[in-house]
C-alpha positions as CSV (number, residue, x, y, z in Angstrom):
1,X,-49.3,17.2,-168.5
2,X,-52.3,14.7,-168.5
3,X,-54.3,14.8,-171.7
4,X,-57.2,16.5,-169.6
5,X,-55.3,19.0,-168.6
6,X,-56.9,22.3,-169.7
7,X,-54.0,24.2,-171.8
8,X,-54.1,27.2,-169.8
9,X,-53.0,25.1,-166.9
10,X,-49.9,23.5,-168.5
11,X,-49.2,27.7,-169.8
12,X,-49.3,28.4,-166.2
13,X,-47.7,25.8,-164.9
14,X,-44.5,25.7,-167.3
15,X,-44.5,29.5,-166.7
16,X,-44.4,28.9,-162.5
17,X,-41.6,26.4,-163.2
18,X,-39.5,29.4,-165.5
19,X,-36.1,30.3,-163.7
20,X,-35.1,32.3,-166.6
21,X,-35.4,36.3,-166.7
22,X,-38.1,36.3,-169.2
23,X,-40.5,32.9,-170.3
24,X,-43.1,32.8,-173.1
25,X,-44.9,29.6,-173.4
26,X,-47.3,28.6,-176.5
27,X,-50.1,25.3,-176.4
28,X,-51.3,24.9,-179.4
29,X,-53.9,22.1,-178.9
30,X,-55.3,21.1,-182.9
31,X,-57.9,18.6,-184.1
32,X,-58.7,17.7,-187.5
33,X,-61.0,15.8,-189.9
34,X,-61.2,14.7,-193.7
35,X,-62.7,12.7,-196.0
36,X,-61.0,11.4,-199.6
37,X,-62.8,10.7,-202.5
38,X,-61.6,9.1,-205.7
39,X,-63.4,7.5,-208.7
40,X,-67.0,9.2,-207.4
41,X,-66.8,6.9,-204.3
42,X,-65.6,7.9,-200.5
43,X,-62.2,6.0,-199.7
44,X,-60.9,7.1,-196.4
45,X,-62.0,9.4,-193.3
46,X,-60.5,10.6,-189.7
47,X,-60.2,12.5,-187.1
48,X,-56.8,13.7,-185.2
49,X,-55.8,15.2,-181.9
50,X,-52.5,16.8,-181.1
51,X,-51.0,19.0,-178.8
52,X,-47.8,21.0,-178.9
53,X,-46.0,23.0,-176.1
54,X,-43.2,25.8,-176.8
55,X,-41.7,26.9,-174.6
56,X,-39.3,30.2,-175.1
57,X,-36.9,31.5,-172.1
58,X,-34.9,34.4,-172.0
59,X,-32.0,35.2,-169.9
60,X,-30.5,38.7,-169.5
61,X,-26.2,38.6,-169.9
62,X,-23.7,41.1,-169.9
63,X,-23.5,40.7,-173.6
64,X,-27.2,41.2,-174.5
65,X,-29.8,38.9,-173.8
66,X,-30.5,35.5,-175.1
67,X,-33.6,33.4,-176.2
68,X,-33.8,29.0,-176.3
69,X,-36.7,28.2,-177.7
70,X,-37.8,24.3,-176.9
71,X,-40.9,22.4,-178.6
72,X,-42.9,19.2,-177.7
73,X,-45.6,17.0,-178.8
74,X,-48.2,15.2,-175.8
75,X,-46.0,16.5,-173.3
76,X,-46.6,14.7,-169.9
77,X,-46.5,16.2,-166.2
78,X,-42.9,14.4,-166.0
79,X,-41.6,16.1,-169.0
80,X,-43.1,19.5,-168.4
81,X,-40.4,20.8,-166.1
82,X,-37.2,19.1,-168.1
83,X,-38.7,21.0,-171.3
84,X,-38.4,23.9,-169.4
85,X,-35.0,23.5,-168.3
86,X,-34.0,22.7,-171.8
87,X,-35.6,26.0,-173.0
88,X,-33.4,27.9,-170.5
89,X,-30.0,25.7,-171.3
90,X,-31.0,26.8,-174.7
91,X,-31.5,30.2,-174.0
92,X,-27.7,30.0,-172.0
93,X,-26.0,28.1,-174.5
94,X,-27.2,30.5,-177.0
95,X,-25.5,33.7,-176.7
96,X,-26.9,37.3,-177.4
97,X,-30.3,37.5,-179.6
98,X,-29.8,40.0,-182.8
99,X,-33.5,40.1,-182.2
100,X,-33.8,40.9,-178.6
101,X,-36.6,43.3,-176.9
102,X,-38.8,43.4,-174.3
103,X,-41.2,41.4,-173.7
104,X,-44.7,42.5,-174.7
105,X,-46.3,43.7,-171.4
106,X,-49.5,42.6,-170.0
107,X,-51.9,42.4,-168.6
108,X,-54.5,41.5,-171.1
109,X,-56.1,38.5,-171.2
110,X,-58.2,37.3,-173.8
111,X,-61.7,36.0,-173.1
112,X,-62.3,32.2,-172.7
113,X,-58.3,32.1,-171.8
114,X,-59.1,29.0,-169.7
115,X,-61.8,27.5,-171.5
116,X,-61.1,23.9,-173.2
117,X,-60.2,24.6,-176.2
118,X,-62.5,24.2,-179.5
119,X,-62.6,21.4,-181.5
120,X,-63.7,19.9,-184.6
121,X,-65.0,16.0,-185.4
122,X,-66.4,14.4,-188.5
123,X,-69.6,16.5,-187.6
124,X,-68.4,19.2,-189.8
125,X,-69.6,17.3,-192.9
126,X,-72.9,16.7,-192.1
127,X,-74.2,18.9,-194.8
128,X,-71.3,19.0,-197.2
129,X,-71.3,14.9,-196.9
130,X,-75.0,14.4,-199.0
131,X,-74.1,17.0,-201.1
132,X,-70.9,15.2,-201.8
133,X,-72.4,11.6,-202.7
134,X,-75.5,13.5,-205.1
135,X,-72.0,15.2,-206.5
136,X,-70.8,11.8,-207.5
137,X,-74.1,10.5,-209.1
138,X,-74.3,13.9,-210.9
139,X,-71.0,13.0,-212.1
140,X,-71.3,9.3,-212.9
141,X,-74.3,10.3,-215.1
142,X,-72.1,12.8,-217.1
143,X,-69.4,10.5,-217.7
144,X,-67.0,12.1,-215.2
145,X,-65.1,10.8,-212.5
146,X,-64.4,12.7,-209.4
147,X,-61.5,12.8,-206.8
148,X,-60.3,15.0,-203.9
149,X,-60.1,15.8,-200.4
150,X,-62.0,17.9,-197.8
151,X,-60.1,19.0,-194.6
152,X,-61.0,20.5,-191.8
153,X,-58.5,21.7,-188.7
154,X,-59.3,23.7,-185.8
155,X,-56.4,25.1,-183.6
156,X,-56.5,26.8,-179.8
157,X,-53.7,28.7,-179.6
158,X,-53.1,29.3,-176.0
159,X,-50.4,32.0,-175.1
160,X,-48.6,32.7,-171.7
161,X,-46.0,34.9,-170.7
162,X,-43.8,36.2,-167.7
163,X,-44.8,39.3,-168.3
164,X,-48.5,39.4,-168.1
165,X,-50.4,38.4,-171.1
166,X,-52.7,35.8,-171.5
167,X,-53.9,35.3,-174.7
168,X,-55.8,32.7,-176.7
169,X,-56.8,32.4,-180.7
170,X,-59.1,29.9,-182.1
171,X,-58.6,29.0,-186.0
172,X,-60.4,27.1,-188.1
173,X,-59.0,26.3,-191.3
174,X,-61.2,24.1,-194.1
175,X,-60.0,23.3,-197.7
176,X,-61.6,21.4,-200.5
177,X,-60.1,20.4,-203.3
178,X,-61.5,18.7,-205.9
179,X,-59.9,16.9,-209.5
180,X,-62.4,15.6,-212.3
181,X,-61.1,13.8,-214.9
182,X,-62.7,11.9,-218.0
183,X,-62.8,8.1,-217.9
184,X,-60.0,7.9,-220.5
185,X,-58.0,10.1,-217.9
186,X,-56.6,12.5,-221.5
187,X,-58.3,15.4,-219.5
188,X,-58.6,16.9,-215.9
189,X,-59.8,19.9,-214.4
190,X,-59.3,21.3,-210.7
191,X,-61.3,23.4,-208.7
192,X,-60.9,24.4,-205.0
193,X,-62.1,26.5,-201.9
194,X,-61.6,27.5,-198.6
195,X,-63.8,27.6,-196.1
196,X,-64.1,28.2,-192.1
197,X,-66.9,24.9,-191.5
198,X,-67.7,23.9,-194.6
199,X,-71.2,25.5,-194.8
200,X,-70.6,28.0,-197.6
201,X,-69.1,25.3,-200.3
202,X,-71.5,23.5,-202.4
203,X,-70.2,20.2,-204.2
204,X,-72.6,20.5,-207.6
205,X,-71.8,24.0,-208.3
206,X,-68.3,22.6,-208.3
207,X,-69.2,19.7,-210.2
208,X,-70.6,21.8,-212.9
209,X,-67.6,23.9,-213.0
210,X,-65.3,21.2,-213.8
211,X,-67.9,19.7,-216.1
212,X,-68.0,22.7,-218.2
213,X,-64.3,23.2,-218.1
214,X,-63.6,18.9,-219.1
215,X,-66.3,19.8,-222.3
216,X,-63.4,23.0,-223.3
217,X,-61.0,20.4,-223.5
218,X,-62.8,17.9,-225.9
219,X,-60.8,20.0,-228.3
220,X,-57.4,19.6,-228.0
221,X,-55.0,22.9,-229.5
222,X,-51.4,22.7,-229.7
223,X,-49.7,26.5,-229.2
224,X,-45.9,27.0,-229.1
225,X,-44.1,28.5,-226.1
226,X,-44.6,32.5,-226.1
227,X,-46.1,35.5,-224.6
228,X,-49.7,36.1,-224.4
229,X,-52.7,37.6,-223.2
230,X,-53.5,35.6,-219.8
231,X,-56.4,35.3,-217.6
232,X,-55.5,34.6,-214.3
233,X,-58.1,33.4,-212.1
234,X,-58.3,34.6,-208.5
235,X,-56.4,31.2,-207.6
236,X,-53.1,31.7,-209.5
237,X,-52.9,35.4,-208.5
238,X,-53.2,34.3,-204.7
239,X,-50.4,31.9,-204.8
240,X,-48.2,35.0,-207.0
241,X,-48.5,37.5,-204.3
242,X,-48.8,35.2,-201.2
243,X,-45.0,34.3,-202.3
244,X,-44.7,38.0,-202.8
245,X,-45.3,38.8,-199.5
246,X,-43.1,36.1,-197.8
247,X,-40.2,38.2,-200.5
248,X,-41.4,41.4,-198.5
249,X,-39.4,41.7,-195.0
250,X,-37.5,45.0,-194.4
251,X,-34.5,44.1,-193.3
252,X,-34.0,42.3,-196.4
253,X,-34.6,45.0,-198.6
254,X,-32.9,47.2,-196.8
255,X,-30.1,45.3,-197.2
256,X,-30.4,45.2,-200.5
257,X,-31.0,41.4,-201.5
258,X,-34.8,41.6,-202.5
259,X,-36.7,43.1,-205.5
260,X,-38.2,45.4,-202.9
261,X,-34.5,46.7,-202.2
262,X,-33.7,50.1,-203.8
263,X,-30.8,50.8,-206.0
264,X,-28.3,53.1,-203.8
265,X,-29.6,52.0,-200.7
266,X,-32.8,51.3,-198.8
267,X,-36.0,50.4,-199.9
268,X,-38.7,51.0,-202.6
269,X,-41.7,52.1,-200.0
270,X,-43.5,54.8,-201.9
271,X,-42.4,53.6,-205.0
272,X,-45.2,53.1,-208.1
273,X,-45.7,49.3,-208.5
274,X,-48.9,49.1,-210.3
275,X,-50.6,51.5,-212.7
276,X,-53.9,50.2,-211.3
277,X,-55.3,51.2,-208.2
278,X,-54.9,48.0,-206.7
279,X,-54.9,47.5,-202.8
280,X,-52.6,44.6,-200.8
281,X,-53.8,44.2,-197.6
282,X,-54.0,42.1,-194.4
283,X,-56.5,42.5,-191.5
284,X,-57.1,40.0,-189.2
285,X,-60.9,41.0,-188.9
286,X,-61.4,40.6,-192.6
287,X,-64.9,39.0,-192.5
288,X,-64.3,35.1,-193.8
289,X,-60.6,35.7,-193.5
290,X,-60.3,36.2,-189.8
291,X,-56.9,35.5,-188.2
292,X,-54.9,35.6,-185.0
293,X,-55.0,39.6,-184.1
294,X,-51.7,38.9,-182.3
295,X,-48.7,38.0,-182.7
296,X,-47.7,33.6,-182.2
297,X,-44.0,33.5,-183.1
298,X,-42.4,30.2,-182.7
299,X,-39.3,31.0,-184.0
300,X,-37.5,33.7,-185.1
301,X,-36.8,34.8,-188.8
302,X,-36.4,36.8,-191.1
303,X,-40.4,38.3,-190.7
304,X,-40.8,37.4,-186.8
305,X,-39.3,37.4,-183.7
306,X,-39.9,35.3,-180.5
307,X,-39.4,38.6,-178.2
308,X,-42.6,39.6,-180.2
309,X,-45.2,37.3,-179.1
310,X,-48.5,38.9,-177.9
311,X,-47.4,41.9,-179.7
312,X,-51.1,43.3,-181.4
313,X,-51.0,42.6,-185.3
314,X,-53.3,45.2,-186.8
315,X,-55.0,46.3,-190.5
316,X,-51.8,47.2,-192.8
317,X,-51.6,48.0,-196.7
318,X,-48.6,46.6,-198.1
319,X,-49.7,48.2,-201.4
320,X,-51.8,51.3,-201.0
321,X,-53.1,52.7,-204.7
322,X,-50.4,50.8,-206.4
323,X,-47.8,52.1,-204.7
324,X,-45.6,49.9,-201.9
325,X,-46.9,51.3,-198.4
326,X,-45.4,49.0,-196.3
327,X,-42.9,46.0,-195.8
328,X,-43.0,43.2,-193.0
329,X,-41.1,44.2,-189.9
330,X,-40.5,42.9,-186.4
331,X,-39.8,45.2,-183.8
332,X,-35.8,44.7,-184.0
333,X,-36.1,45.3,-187.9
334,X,-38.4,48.1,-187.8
335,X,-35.8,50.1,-185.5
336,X,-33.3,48.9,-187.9
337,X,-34.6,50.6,-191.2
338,X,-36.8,53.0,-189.4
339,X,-39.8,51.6,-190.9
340,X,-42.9,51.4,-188.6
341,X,-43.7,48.3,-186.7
342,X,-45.5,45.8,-189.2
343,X,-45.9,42.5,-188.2
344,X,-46.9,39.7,-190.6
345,X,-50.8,38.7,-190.6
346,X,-52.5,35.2,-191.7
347,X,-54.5,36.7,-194.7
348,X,-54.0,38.5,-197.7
349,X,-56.6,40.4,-200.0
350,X,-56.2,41.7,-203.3
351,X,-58.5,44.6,-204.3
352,X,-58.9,47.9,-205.5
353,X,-60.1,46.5,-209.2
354,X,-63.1,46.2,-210.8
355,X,-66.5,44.4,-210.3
356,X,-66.4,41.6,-213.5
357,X,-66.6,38.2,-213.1
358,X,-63.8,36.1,-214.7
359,X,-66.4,34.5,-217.2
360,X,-67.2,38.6,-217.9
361,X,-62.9,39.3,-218.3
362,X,-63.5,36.2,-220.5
363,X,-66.5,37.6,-222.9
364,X,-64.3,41.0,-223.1
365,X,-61.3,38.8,-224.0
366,X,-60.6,38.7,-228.4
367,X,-57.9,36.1,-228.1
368,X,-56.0,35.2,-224.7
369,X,-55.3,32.3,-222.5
370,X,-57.5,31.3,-219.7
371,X,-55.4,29.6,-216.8
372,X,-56.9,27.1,-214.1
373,X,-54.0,27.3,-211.8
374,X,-50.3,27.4,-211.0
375,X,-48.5,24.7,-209.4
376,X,-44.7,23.7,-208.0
377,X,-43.7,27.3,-208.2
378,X,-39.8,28.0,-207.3
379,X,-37.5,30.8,-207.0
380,X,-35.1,32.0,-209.6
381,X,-34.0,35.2,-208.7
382,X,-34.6,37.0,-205.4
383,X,-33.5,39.7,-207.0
384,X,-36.1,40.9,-209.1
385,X,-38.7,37.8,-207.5
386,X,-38.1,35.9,-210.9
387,X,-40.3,32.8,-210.4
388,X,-40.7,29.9,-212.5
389,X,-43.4,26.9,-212.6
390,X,-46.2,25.0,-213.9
391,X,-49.9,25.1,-215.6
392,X,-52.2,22.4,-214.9
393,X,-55.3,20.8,-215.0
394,X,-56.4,23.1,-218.1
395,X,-55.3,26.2,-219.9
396,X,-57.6,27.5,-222.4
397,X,-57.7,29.6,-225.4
398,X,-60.2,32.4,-225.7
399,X,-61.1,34.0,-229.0
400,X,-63.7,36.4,-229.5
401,X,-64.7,36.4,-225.9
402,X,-65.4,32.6,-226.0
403,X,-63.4,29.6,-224.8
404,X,-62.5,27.6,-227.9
405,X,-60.3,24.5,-226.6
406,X,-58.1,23.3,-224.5
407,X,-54.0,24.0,-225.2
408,X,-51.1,22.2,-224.1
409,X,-49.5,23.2,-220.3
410,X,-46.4,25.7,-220.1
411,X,-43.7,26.4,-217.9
412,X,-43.9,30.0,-216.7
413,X,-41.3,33.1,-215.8
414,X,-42.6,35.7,-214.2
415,X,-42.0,37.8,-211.3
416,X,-45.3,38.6,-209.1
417,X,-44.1,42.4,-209.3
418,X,-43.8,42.7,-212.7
419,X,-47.0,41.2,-213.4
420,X,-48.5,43.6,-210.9
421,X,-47.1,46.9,-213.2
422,X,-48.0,44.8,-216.3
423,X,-51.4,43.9,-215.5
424,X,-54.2,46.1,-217.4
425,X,-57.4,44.9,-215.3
426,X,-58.5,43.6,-212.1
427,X,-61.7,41.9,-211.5
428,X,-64.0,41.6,-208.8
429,X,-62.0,40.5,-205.4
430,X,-63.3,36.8,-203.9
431,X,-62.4,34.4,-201.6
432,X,-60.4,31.9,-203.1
433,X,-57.6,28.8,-202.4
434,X,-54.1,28.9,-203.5
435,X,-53.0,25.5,-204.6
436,X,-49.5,25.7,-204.3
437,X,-49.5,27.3,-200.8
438,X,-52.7,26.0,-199.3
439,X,-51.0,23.7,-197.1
440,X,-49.5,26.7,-195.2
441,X,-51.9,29.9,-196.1
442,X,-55.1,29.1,-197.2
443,X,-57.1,32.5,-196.0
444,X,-57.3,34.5,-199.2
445,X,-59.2,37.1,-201.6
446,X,-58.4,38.1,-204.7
447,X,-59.6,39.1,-208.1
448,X,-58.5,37.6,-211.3
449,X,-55.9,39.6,-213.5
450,X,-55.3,40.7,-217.4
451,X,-51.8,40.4,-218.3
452,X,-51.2,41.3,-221.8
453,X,-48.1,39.3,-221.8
454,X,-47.5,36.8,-219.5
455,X,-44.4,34.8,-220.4
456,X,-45.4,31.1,-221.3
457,X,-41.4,30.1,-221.3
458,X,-41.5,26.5,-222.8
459,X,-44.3,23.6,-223.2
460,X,-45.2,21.0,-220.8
461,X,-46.0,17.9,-221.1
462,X,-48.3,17.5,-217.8
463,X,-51.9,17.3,-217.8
């Protein structure tokens, strides 16, 4: 369609066009804007537009029905109907769906469903901006030199089907990440948040953070590979568990090829994971957090299901007192291990724990490791969610409640499940970025955790 064509009118006319028993069609209309920084000095800014179209058809057969699902960038009014027809030669040349249902009935319709959708510009840094450049004097003044990146994405999801719904979701999405290094470049530290506009991040109080964490590594202290008492701040835990919960469909475990699968057959809901009273939870109203409240499937997989777009996506604890209350379903997979419907939300949140601050888990701390972050973590075993990967940008030793130095990075094995029946305290829950996984799930809250023994494997050589 043209580029000024409101997305609810290319929903609604891709869905007139459908020949096909059943049609779901998704707009997704996205700006974004950033700025980079690197050596206390802007380098580059800029604003994107984009539009995508999906369009999903489903045809009923003797066999079962099928699903073709077709997608698009800057689709024109010339190529709307042949993306359609593809959808539906798709859907023919398919064959039967494993994951067939009904679609979701309507009618609902979300408020604003035809409203242009929202947008972001540079605007979004008006304030962050000054704060940014009095950042880098700060900085340049301290001997410190400061690099990063601010991003800022706003997405209208626009969602049509043959059935009745018409629904629409608006997400913002905002990460900052920030690197200070000394001028020698022999030490880095890395601090980051997210954000929904960029009015809740201040650039000096993470300037100060990074400058107090450079000064810990003026003293350089060499430790062999090992276990030991860890800190991990809110940061590593989210990018644990956000990689636990993408472990956590049911079918999976039912089947018997997850650390969630039990031994004998089916699964481990209800089973003790954590001596702590710890809470995993998503809720798409989580103030800060806030997500699509229904389903947007583009595909199907292992933890969603075209058939279940528009389906309502609601409050669910995945652990509930420590113990595993829930695992991610669709609709097919739920009827298939009798679990109850559980779709898949766009937050997570740790809590549950206790009210201290990291610095206070620090000061109660007689000798430990304080970690900045985890990064290029991989899979090892599915099996028991063995993971392996990196330190960096600063790990720390603690003695006597007090960081002493800087030590050398590690390679890490641990499983996120493990961890969570290991872990002997929780502190306060906040909002925080996970670096390995913010490209994909950046709304998060969690606490840091006390692990008496977290497996430091072999050294690394990174910074």
């Amino acid at each position: 369609m043209s580029r000024h064509s409101k997305p609810s009118e290319i929903v609604e006319r891709a869905l007139e066009l459908s020949r096909a028993d059943g049609c779901v069609v998704i707009a997704d209309e996205q700006s974004s804007a950033n700025l980079r920084w690197a050596g206390n000095a802007l380098t580059t800014n800029g604003v994107t537009r984009g539009r995508e179209l999906t369009v999903i058809a489903t045809v009923d057969g003797a066999r079962g029905t099928a699903s073709g699902v077709v997608s698009r960038s800057a689709v024109t009014t010339e190529e709307l109907e042949p993306l359609v027809r593809a959808a539906e030669q798709a859907a023919r040349a398919a064959g039967p769906a494993e994951d067939a249902q009904p679609l979701v009935e309507g009618p609902a319709v979300s408020p604003g469903f035809t409203d242009a959708p929202a947008e972001t510009s540079s605007a979004v840094f008006d304030a962050f901006a000054p704060a940014l450049g009095e950042a880098f004097a700060r900085a340049r003044a301290g001997g410190r030199e400061l690099y990063g990146f601010a991003y800022h994405e706003m997405t209208s999801t626009y969602l049509g089907t043959s059935t009745g719904l018409r629904l629409r979701h608006d997400q913002p999405k905002g990460t900052l990440e920030v690197n200070a290094k000394s001028p020698d470049r022999t030490r880095s530290a890395w601090a980051g948040r997210a954000t929904r506009d960029f009015t809740d991040v201040d650039p000096a109080a993470l300037d100060a953070e990074l400058a107090t964490r450079l000064g810990w590594a003026e003293r350089r202290i060499e430790l062999p590979a090992g276990r030991y008492e860890t800190l991990l701040p809110p940061t590593a835990v989210a990018d644990l568990l956000i990689y636990q919960l993408w472990s956590s469909t049911a079918r999976d475990a039912a089947e018997g090829r997850t650390v969630f699968s039990r031994p004998g057959g089916g699964t481990r809901v209800g089973e003790t994971l954590s001596p702590l009273p710890l809470n995993l939870r998503s809720d798409p109203g989580a103030p800060g957090l806030e997500s699509a409240p229904f389903v947007i499937a583009h595909a199907s997989g292992d933890d969603s299901s075209v058939f279940d777009n528009g389906l309502p996506v609601a409050p669910v604890d995945w652990v509930r007192d420590g113990k595993l209350a829930h695992l991610v379903t669709t609709r097919h997979s739920a009827g298939l291990t009798g679990l109850p419907v559980a779709p898949g939300a766009g937050n997570l949140i740790l809590d549950g724990g206790g009210e201290k601050s990291l610095d206070e888990m620090v000061a109660a701390t007689e000798r430990g490791l304080l970690l900045t972050c985890l990064w290029y973590i991989r899979e090892v075993d599915p099996a028991t969610l063995l993971l392996t990967g990196l330190t960096r940008d600063g790990v720390y030793l603690v003695e006597n409640g007090e960081v002493v130095g800087e030590v050398n990075n590690f390679r890490f094995n641990e499983s996120p499940v493990d961890l969570l029946s290991r872990a002997t305290e929780a502190g306060r829950t906040e909002q925080t970025l996970p670096r390995e996984w913010c490209d994909w799930f950046t709304r998060a809250a969690m606490p840091a955790l006390r692990v008496p023994d977290f497996n430091m494997s072999s050294v690394s050589p990174g910074v």
